[in-house]
C-alpha positions in Angstrom: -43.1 -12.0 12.8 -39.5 -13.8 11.9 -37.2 -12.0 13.0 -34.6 -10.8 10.1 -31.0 -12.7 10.1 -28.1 -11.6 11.3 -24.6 -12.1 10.2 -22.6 -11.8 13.3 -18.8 -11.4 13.7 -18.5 -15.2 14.8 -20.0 -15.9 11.2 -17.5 -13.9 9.6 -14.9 -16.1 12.0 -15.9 -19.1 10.5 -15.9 -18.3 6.9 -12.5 -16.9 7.3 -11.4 -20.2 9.0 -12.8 -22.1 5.8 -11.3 -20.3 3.6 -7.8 -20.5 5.2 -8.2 -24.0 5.9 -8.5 -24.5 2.1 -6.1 -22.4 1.5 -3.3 -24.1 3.5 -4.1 -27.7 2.4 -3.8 -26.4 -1.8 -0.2 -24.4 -0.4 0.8 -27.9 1.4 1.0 -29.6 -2.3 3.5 -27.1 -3.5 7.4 -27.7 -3.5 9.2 -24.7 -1.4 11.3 -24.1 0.9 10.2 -26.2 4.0 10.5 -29.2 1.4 14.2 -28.5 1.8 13.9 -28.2 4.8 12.4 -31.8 5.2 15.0 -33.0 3.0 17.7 -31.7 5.1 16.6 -33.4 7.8 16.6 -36.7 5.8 19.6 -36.1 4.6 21.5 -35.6 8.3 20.4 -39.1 9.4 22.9 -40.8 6.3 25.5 -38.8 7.0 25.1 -36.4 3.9 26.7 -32.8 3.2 23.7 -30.9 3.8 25.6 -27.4 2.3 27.1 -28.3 -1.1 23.5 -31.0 -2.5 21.1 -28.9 -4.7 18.1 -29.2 -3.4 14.6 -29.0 -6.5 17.3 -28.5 -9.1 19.0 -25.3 -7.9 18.6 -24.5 -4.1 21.1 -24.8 -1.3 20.1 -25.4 1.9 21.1 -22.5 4.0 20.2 -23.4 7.6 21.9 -24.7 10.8 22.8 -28.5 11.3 20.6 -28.3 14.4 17.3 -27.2 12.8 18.1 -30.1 10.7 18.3 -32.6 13.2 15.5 -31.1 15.0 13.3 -31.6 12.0 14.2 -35.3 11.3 12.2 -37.3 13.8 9.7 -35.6 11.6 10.4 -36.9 8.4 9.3 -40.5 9.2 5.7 -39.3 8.7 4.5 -38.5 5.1 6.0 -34.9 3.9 2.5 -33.4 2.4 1.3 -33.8 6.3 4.1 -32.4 7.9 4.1 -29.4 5.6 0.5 -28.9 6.3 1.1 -28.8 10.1 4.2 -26.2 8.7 1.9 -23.9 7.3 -0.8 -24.1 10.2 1.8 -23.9 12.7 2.6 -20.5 11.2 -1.0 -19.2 11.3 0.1 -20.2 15.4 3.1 -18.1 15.2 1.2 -15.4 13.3 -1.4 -15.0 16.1 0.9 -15.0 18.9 2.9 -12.8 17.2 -0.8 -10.4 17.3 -1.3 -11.1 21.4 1.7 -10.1 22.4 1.8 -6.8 20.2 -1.6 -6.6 22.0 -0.3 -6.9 25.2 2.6 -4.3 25.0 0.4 -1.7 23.4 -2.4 -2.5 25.8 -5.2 -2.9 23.3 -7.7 -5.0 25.8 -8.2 -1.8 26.7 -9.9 -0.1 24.0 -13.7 -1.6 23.2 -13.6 -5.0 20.7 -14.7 -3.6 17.9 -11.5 -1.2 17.4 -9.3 -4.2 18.6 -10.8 -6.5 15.8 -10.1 -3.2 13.3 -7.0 -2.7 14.4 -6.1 -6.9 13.5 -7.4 -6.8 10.4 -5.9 -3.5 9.5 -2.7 -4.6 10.1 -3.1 -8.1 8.1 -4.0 -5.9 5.6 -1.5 -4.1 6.0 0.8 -7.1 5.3 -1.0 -9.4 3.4 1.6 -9.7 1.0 4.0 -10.3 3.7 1.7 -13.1 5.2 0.7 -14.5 1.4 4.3 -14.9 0.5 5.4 -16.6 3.6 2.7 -19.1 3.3 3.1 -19.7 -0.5 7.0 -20.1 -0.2 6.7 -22.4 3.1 9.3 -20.1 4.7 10.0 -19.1 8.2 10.1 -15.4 8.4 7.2 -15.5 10.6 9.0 -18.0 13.5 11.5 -16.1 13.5 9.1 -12.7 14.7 7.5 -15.1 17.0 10.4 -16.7 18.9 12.5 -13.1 19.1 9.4 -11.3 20.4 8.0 -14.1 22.9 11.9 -14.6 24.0 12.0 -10.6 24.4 8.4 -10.6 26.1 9.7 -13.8 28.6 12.8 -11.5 28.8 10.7 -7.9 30.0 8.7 -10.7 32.7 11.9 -11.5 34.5 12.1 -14.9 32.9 15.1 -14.2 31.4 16.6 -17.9 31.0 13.3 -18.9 29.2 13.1 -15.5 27.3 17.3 -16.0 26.0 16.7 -19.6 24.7 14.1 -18.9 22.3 16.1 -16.1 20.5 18.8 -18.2 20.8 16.8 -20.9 18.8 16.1 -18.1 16.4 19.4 -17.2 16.1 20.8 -20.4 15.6 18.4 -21.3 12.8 18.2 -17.8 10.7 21.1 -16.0 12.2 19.1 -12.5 11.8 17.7 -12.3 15.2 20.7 -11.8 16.5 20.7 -7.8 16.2 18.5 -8.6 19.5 21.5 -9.7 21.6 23.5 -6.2 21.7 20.3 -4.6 22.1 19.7 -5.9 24.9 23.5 -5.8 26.3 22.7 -1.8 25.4 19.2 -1.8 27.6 21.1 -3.3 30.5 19.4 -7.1 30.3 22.2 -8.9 31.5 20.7 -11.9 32.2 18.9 -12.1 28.6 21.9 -11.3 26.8 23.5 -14.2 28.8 21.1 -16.4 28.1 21.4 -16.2 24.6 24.9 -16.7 24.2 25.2 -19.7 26.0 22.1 -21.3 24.3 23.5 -20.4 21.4 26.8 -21.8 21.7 25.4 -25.0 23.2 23.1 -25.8 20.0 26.0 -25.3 17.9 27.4 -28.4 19.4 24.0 -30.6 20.7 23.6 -32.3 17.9 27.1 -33.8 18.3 26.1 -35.9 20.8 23.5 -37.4 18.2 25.2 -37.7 14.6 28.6 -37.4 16.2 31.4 -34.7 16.8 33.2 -35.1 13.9 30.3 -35.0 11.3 28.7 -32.1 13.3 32.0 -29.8 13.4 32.5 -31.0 9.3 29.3 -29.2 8.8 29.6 -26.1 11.4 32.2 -25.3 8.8 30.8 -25.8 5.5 27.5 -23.8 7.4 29.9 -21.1 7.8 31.4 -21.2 4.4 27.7 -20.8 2.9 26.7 -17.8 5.2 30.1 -15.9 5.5 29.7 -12.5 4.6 33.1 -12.6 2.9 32.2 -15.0 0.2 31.4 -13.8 -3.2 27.8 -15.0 -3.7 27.3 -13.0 -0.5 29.2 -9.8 -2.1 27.3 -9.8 -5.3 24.6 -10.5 -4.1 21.5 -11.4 -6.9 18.2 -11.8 -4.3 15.6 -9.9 -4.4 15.7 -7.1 -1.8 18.2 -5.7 0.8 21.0 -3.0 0.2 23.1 -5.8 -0.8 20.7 -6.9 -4.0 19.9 -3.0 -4.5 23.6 -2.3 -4.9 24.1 -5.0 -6.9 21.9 -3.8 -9.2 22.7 -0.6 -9.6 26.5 -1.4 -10.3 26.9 -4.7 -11.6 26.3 -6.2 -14.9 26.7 -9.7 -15.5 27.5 -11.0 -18.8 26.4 -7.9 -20.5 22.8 -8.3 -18.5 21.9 -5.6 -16.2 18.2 -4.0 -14.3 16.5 -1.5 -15.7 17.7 0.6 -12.5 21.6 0.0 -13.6 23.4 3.5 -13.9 27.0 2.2 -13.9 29.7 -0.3 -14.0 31.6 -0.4 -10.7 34.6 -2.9 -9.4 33.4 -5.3 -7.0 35.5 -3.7 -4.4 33.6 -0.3 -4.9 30.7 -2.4 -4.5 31.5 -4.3 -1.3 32.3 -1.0 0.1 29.3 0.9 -0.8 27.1 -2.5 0.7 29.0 -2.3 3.6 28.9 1.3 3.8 25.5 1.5 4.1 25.2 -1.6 6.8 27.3 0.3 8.7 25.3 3.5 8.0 22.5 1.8 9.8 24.1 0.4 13.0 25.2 3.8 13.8 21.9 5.4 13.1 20.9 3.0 15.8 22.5 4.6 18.3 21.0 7.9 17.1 17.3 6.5 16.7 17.3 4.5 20.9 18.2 8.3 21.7 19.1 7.5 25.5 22.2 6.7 27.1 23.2 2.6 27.5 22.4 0.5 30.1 18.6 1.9 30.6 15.5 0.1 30.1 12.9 1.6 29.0 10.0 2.8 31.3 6.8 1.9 28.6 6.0 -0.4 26.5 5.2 1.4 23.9 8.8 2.8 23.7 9.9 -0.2 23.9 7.6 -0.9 21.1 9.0 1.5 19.1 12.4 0.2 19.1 11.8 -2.9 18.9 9.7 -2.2 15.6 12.8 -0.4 14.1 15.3 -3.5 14.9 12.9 -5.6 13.1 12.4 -3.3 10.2 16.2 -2.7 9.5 16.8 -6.7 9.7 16.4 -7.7 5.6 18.5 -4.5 4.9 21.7 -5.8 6.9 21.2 -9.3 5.4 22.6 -10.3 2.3 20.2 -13.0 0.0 16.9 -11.4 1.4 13.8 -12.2 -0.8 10.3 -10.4 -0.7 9.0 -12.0 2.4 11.9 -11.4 4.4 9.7 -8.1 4.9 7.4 -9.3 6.5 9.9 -8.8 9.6 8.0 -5.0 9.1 5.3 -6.2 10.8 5.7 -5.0 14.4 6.7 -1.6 12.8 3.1 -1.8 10.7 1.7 -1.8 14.1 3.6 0.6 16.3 2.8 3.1 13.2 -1.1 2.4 12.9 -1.8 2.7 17.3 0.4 5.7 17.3 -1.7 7.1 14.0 -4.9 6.4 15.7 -4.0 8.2 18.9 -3.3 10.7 17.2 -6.7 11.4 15.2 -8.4 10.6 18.4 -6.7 13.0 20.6 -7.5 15.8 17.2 -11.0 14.2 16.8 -10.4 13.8 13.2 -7.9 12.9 10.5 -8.5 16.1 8.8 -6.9 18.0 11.9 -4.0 16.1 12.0 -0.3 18.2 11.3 0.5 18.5 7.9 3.8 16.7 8.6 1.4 13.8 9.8 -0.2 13.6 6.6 2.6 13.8 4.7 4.0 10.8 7.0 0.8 9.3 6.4 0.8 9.7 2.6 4.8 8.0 2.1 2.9 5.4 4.2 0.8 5.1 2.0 2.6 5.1 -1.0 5.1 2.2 0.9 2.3 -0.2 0.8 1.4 -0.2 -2.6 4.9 -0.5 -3.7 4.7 -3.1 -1.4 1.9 -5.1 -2.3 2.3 -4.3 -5.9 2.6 -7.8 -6.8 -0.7 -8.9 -4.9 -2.3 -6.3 -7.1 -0.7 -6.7 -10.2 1.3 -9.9 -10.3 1.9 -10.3 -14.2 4.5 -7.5 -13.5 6.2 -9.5 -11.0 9.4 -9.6 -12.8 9.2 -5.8 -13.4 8.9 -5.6 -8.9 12.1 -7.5 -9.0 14.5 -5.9 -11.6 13.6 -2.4 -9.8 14.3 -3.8 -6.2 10.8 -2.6 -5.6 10.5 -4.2 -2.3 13.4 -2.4 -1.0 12.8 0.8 -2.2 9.1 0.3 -0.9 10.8 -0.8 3.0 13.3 2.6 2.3 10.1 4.8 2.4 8.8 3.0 5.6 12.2 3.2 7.2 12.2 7.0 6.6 9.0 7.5 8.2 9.9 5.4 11.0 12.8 7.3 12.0 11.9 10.2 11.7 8.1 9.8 13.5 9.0 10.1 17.0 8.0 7.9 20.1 4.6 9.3 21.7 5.7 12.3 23.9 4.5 10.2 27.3 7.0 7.9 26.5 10.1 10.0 25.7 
């Protein structure tokens, strides 16, 4: 008698492999972001200004000189295959990202079959965040990767290691730096040292290659383009973050304004409000770590917790943050669905959980929808936008976040 065939998990491994495989080489034809990127890098070996070209038409190129330079050896070798290895190199990023969430929250410890849910929950979870970061070429997900493996190197006593990849981060896509008075606040001196002085010394490396003066010509115009001062950074027109949502709300331009406008204010009202509400958040730091400075944490999964709420508040403090900036809520995503699932397990079902908990759990809810409205229903897309969707969507998760407590173990 045959015996019947089985399709096993390593079946479903393969399939998925296939279809991502295809699915990066059609993304590597499109013009996005890395494309400028590429071009930048060009552009740094004759000498160009790298902040004032337009780069496909209408985009500036917002990134340091050094990621530049770093990128050019690269652009000897035909573009369509150094975007590919982009886009697969982020898949990389993606998983390590997974192994060392993993790690902290100790998952090798619960039987295979709940690890592999809990993976594929959470790029469910984010798909949109994952899809858009792929299809725009962009770099959100490096920039989770080399802040958590620098803060991982950085918990392992390898703090030199650690404090030059966030550094690297920081230098490229200057968000990662709310991680450096974090750590001066959890007392890891020799992390937090390590990042300045990386930092400082890839501002000038590339000096030694395309010259001092050209390098310190375009440290300034760098810093001209990302100075929180300027107005494109005031009235701020992106996509998501307070700064955009403000906007919004407030500001009409030429007699246009989003269907979320209620009324004309000066841009001075406006700057404050944005910077109101920054400021809003860096105290309610202090509030959320909830412990005095200079102490580490004793778990990982307080650690976790904290860490997931730095990375969640990032595209809010930001100004020019578009719809995959959120991805940076990934870490939260999964902080939120191990602390869930210890929950029902320790109740033995979700219909014992707390009210409160399923209340939590149905703003959750709702946040992802908003979320991945546009993966659902993408002929609205320009609906998403004018509402700030996105943000109002991260808002909700935010709430929750805050206001969900770290497992009582770990208090």
């Amino acid at each position: 008698m045959k015996k019947k065939s089985q399709i096993t998990y390593r079946h479903f491994q393969v399939v998925v492999l296939v279809a991502l495989s295809i699915f990066l080489i059609i993304e590597a034809f499109r013009q996005c972001d890395f494309n400028i990127f590429f071009s930048a890098g060009k552009d740094i070996l004759i000498g160009e200004n790298l902040y004032t070209k337009i780069y496909q038409g209408w985009l500036h190129y917002y990134y340091s000189p050094f990621f530049a330079l770093l990128l050019s050896p690269f652009t000897f070798f035909p573009e369509y295959v150094i975007t590919l290895l982009w886009l697969a190199l982020n898949i990389y990023f993606f998983y390590r990202v997974w192994q060392i969430l993993c790690d902290w929250l100790e998952l090798n410890l619960l039987p295979v079959s709940v690890q592999r849910c809990f993976f594929w929950g959470s790029v469910i979870l984010c798909l949109q965040g994952l899809r858009d970061n792929i299809h725009y070429h962009q770099i959100t997900i490096m920039m989770i990767y080399l802040t958590l493996q620098g803060l991982d190197l950085i918990l392992k006593s390898k703090e030199w290691k650690g404090g030059a990849l966030i550094a690297l981060g920081i230098n490229i896509k200057i968000m990662p730096i709310v991680f450096f008075p974090y750590l001066i606040y959890r007392g890891y001196w020799k992390g937090a040292l390590s990042i300045f002085l990386v930092s400082m010394s890839l501002l000038f490396l590339p000096g030694i290659f395309i010259g001092w003066e050209y390098n310190s010509f375009l440290l300034g115009e760098w810093w001209n383009g990302i100075n929180p001062s300027q107005r494109e950074n005031v009235l701020d027109f992106s996509r998501a973050g307070f700064g955009s949502l403000v906007t919004a709300l407030f500001h009409s331009q030429n007699g246009k304004v989003s269907l979320i406008f209620i009324t004309p204010l000066s841009i001075k009202s406006i700057v404050f409000i944005t910077n109101g509400l920054r400021l809003f958040l860096i105290f309610f730091t202090l509030y959320f770590l909830r412990s005095l400075p200079f102490q580490k944490a004793k778990f990982t999964l307080h650690r976790l917790w904290e860490v997931g709420y730095l990375f969640l508040v990032i595209p809010f403090l930001f100004p020019h943050q578009q719809n995959y900036a959120y991805f940076f809520v990934y870490p939260a995503v999964v902080y939120l669905m191990y602390v869930f699932f210890e929950k029902i397990k320790t109740r033995g079902s979700f219909g014992k959980l707390d009210l409160k908990d399923k209340f939590f759990l149905g703003i959750l809810g709702l946040s992802y929808l908003m979320m991945s409205l546009e993966l659902f229903l993408g002929e609205f897309r320009t609906f998403y936008i004018d509402i700030r969707l996105m943000t109002w969507a991260a808002i909700l998760l935010f709430i929750v976040y805050s206001f969900l407590p770290s497992n009582k173990r770990v208090l």
